[in-house]
N, C-alpha and C positions, 0 to 999 in steps of 0.2 A: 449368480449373485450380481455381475457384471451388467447384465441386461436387463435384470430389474430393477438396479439402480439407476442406471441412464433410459429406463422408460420412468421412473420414476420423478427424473430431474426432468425430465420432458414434460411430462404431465403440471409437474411444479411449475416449470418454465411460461405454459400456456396456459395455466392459470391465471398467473400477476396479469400476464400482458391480456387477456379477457375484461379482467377487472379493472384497466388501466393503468396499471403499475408498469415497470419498464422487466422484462424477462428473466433479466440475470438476478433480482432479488429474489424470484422464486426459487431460483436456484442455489442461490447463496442460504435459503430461509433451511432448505433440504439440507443440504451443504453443514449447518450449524447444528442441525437435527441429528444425524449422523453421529453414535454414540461412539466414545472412542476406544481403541481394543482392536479385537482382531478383523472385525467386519473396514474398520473405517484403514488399519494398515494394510490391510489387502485391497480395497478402491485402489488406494493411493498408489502401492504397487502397480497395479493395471494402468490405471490414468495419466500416472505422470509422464510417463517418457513420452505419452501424445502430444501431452499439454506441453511441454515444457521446448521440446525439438519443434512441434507444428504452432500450434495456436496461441504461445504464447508471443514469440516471435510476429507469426501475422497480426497480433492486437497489435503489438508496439507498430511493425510498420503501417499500420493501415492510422493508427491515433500520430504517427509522422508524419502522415501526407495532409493531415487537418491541419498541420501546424504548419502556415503560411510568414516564414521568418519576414517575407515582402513586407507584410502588413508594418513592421514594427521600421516606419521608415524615418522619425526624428528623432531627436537627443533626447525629447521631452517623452515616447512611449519606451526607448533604452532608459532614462531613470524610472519611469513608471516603473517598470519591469524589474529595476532592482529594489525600486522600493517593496514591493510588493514579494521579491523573496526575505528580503530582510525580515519587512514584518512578519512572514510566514514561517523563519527561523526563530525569531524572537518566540515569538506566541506561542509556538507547539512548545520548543526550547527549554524557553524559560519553568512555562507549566509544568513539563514532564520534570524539570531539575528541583521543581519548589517541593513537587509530590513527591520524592525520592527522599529527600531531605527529609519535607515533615513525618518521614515513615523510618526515619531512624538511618538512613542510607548514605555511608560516609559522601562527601564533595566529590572525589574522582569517581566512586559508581554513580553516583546521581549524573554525573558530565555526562557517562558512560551511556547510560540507559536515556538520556536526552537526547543524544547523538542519532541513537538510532532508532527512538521513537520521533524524529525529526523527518524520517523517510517517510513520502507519502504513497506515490507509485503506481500500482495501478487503478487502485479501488478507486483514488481523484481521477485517474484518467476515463476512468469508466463513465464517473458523474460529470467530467465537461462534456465525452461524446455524447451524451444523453441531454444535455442541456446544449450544444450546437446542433443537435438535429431538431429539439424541439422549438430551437428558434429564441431561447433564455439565453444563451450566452453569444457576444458576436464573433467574429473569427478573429479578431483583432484581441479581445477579452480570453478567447481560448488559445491562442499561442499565447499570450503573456502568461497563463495559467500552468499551460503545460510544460512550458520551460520550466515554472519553478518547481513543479512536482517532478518531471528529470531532475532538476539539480540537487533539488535537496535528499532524493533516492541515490544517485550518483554518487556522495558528500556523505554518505553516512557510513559507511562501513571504512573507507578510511580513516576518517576520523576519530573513528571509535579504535582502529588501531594505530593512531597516533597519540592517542591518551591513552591506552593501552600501554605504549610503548614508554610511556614519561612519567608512569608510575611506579613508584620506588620497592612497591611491596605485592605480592601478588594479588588479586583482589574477586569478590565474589560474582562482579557484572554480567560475567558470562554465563557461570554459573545460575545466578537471580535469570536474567532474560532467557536463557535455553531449559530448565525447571520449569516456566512457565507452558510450553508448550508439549510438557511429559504429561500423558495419560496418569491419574492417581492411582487407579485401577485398574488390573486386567479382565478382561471377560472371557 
């Protein structure tokens, strides 16, 4: 099962990048395709402790070494640089808090589920490496970038157990976000 799924993601893989696409959405397309149940908890079994101890680690430091803090040498690319998480807090933020809300979702889970749909991580960091290699984004553009999707990955989970913590009643957020990722069905 093991080897035909990672020839599988192989083949996905060298598809996109055939077609032009960048590799890792073939992978991600397989990835989403993958029904969930006993096939996709047994991958993950196999997979993770590769991914998580080897490769996920080397992405972060290798998407570390793009980020040139040199670049970021006046007052004026230091506020850039917060403006730019600010609004990128605001935006994701506020959106995730307003669609909570218009869905019946008291104020502290809405904060809740804001919090930590405010984390961006790696999927952003994957689209700056992908847009610094191709020459789209400048290295000055991608450290400003990357800083904020650190910071606001960094910032979410505290967070969420700091309103967590200043909530008077116990409440369903956790609940709601981790429900979302339970299989409805077993196979």
């Amino acid at each position: 099962m093991l080897s035909t799924m990672l020839a599988t993601l192989a083949i996905g893989a060298w598809a996109t990048d055939v077609v032009g696409i960048y590799a890792v959405f073939g992978a991600f397309v397989l990835g989403a395709a993958v029904p969930c149940g006993v096939l996709a908890r047994g991958l993950q079994k196999s997979i993770e402790p590769l991914t998580t101890a080897l490769l996920l680690p080397l992405f972060f430091a290798y998407s570390g070494l793009n980020t040139q803090l040199g670049l970021l040498n006046s007052t004026w690319l230091w506020v850039l640089t917060g403006l730019v998480f600010l609004a990128a807090c605001a935006g994701k933020g506020v959106a995730c808090w307003a669609a909570a809300r218009l869905s019946g979702v008291s104020n502290a889970d809405a904060l809740g589920i804001a919090t930590l749909m405010d984390a961006r991580g790696m999927m952003e960091l994957i689209l700056l490496n992908i847009g610094l290699r191709r020459g789209l984004v400048t290295p000055t553009l991608y450290t400003i970038l990357a800083l904020m999707a650190m910071a606001t990955t960094l910032m979410a989970y505290p967070l969420f157990g700091l309103i967590r913590r200043h909530q008077t009643s116990p409440s369903g957020a956790a609940e709601l976000v981790t429900s979302a990722f339970e299989p409805t069905r077993e196979s």
